[in-house]
Structure formats: structure tokens, C-alpha cells
PyMOL CGO cylinders between C-alpha atoms (Angstrom):
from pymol import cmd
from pymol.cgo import CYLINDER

trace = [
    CYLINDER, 18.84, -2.06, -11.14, 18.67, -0.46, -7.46, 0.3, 1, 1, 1, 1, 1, 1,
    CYLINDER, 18.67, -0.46, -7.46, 15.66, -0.89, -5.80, 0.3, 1, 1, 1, 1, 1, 1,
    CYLINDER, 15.66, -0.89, -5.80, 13.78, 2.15, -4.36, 0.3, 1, 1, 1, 1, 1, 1,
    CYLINDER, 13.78, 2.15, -4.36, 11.73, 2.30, -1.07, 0.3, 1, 1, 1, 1, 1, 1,
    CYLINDER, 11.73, 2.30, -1.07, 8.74, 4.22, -0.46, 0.3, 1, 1, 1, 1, 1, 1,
    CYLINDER, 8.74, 4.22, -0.46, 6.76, 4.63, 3.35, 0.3, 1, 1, 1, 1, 1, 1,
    CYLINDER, 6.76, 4.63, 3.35, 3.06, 5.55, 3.30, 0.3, 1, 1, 1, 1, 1, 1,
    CYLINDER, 3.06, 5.55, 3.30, 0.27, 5.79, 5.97, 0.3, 1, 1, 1, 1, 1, 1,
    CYLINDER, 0.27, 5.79, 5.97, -2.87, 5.30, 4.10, 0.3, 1, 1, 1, 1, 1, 1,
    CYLINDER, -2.87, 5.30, 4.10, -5.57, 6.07, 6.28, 0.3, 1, 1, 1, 1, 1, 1,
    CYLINDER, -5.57, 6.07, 6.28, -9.40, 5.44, 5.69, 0.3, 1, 1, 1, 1, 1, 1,
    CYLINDER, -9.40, 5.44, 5.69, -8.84, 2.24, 3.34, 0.3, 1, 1, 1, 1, 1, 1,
    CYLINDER, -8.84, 2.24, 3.34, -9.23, -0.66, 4.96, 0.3, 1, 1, 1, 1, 1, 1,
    CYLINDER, -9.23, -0.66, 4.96, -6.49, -3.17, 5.20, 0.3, 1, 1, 1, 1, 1, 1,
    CYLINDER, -6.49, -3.17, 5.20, -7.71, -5.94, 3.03, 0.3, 1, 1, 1, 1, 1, 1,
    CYLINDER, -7.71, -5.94, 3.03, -8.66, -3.14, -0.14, 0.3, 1, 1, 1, 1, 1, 1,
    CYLINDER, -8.66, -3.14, -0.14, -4.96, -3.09, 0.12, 0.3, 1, 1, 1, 1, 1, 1,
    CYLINDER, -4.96, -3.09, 0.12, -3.84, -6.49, -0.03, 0.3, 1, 1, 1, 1, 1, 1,
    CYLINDER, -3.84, -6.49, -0.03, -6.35, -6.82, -2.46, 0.3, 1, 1, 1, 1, 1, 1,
    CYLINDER, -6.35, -6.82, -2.46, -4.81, -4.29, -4.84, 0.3, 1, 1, 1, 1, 1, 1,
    CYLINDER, -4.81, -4.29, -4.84, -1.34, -5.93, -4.73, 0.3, 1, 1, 1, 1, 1, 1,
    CYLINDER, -1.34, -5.93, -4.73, -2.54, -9.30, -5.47, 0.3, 1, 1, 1, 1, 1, 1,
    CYLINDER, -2.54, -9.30, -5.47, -4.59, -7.90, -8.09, 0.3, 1, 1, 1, 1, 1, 1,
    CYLINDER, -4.59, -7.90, -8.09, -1.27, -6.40, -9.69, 0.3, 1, 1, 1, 1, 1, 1,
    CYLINDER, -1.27, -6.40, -9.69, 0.15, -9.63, -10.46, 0.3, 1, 1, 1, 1, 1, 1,
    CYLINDER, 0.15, -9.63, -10.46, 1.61, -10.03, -6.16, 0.3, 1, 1, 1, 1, 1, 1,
    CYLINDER, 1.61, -10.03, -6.16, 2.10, -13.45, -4.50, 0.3, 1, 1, 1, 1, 1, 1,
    CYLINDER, 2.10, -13.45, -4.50, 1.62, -13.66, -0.99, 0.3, 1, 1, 1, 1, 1, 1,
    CYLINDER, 1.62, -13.66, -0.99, 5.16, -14.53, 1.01, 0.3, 1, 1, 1, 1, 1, 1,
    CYLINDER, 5.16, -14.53, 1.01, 3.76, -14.24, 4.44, 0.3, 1, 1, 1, 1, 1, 1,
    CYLINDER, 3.76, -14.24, 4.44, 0.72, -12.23, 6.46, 0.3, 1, 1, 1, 1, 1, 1,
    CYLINDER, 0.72, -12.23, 6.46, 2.51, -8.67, 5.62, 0.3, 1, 1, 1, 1, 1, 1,
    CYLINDER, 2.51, -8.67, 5.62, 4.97, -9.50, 2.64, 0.3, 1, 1, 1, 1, 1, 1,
    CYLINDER, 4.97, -9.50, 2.64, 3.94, -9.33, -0.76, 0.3, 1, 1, 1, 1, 1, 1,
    CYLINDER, 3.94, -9.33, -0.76, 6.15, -10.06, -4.03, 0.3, 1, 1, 1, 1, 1, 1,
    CYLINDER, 6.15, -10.06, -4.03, 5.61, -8.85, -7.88, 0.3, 1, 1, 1, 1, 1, 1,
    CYLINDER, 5.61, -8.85, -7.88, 7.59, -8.74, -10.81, 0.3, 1, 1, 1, 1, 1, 1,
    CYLINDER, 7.59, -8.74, -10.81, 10.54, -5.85, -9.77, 0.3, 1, 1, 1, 1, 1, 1,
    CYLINDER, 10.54, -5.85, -9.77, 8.14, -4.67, -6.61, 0.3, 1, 1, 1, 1, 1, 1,
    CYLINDER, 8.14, -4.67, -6.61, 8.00, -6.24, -2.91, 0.3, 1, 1, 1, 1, 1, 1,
    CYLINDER, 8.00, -6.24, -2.91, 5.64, -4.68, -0.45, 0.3, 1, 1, 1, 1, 1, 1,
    CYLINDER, 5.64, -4.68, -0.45, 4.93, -4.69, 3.22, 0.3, 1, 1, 1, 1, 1, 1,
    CYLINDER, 4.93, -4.69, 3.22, 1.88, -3.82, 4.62, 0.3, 1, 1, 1, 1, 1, 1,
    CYLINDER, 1.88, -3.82, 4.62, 1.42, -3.43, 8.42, 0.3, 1, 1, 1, 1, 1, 1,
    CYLINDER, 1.42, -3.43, 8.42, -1.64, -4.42, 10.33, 0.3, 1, 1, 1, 1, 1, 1,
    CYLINDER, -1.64, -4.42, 10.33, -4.65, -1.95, 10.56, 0.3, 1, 1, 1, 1, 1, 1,
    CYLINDER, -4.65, -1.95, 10.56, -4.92, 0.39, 13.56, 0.3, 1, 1, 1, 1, 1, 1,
    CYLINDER, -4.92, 0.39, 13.56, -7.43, 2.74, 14.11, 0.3, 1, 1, 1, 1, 1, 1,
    CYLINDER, -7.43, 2.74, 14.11, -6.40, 6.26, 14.51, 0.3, 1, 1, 1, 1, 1, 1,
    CYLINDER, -6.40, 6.26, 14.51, -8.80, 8.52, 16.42, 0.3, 1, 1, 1, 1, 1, 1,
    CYLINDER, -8.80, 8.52, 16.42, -9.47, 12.10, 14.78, 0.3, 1, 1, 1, 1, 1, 1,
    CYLINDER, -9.47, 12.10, 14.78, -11.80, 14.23, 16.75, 0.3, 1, 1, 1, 1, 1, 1,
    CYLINDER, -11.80, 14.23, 16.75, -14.60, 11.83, 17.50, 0.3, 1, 1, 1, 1, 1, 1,
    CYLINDER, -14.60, 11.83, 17.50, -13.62, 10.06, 14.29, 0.3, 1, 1, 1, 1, 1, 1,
    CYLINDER, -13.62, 10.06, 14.29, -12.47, 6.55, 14.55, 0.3, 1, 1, 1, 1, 1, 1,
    CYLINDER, -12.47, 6.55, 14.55, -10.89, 5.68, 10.90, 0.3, 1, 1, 1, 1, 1, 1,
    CYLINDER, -10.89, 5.68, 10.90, -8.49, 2.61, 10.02, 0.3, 1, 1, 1, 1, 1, 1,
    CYLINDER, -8.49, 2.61, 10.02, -4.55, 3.04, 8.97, 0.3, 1, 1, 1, 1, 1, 1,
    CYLINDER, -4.55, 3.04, 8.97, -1.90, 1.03, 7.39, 0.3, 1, 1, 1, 1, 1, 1,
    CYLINDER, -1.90, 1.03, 7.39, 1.41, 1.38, 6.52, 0.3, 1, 1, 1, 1, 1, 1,
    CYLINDER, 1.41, 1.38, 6.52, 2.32, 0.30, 3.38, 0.3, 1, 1, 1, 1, 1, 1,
    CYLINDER, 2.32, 0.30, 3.38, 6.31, -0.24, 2.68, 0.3, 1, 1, 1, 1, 1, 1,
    CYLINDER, 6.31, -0.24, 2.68, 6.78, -0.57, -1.24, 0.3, 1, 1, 1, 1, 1, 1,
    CYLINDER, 6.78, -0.57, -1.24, 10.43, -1.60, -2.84, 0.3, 1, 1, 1, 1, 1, 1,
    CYLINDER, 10.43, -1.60, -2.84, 10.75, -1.32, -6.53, 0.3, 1, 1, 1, 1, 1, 1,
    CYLINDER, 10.75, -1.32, -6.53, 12.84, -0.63, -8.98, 0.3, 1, 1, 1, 1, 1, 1,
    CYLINDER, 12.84, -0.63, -8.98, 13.86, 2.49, -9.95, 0.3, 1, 1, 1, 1, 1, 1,
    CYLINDER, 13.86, 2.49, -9.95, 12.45, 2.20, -13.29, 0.3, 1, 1, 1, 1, 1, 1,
    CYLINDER, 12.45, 2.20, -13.29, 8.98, 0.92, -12.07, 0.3, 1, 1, 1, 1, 1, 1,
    CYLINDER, 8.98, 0.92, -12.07, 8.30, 3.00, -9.02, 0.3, 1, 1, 1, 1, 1, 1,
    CYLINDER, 8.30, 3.00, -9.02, 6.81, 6.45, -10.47, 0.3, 1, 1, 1, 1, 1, 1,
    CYLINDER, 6.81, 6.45, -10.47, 4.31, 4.36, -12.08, 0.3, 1, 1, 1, 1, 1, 1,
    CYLINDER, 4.31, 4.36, -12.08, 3.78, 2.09, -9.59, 0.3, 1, 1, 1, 1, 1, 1,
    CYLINDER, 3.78, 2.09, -9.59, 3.29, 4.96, -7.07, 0.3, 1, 1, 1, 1, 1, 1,
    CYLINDER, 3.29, 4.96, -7.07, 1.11, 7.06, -9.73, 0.3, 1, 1, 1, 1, 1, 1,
    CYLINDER, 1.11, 7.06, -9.73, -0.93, 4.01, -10.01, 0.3, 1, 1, 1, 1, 1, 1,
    CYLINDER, -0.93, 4.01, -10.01, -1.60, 3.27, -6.46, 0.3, 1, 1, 1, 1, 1, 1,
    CYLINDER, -1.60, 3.27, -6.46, -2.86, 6.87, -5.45, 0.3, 1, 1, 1, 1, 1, 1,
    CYLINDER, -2.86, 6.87, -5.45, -5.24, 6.74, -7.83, 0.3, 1, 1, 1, 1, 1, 1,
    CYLINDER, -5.24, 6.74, -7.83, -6.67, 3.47, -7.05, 0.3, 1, 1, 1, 1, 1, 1,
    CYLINDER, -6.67, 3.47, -7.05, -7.20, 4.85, -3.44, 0.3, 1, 1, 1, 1, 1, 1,
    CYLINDER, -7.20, 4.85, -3.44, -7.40, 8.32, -4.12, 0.3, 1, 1, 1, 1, 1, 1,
    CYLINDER, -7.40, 8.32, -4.12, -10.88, 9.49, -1.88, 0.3, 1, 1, 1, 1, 1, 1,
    CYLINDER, -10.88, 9.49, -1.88, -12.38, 13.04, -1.38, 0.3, 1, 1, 1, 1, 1, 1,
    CYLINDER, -12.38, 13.04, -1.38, -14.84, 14.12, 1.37, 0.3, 1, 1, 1, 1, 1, 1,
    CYLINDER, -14.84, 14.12, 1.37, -17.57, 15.46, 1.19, 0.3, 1, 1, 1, 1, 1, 1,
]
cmd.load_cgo(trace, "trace")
């Protein structure tokens, strides 16, 4: 089965919430930025702070590989873990 590979910039979570989530999801923890899980890898960057206005928020990019089968879930999944509205 072909593995698929998503990019995202997730902004206003901080880095660890992240990490968190994959390990929670069954991951195992190959190095500082490489995660494994049964049919996903993921790479997640280190935090930066991006400046918006006189905002100062973190972001991290998250590379996930799945498979094909797994990955609308898996990406369903994740955005609604950190899904956030402002207020």
C-alpha cells in the first residue's frame, strides 16, 4: 500500500501538545522530530514563533506519511483534536 504525505503549519499549539498527540495514538519516538505508528510516520519540526501584528504565537510543521487507506481518518482525527476558535 503507497504511502501518502501530508505538510501542515499548525500554528497556536504548542509543540509538545503535538508530540503528545502522536504518542498518545499508539507513536514510538525514533528520534527528537521522528515519530512511528502502525501504517503512519510523522515529522514534526521545532517550534518557532511567528509574529502577527503585535501577536507573538508558536508554529510547527508537522510532516505526516500514511497509508493511503489510513490518512483521511488520520487527518480528520487530528484537526479535530486541535481544532481552536477565537474569540
Amino acid at each position: 500500500m503507497d504511502f501518502i504525505e501530508k505538510e501542515l503549519e499548525m500554528r497556536g499549539m504548542k509543540r509538545i501538545e503535538i508530540v503528545n498527540y502522536f504518542i498518545s495514538m499508539g507513536g514510538k519516538v525514533i528520534s527528537d522530530e521522528n515519530f512511528i505508528g502502525n501504517g503512519w510516520e510523522v515529522e514534526i519540526s521545532e517550534e518557532k514563533t511567528i509574529t502577527l501584528g503585535s501577536l507573538k504565537i508558536p508554529a510547527t510543521i508537522v510532516i505526516l506519511r500514511c497509508r493511503e487507506d489510513l490518512i483521511d481518518g488520520m487527518m480528520v482525527a487530528f484537526r479535530l483534536r486541535f481544532l481552536s476558535a477565537g474569540g
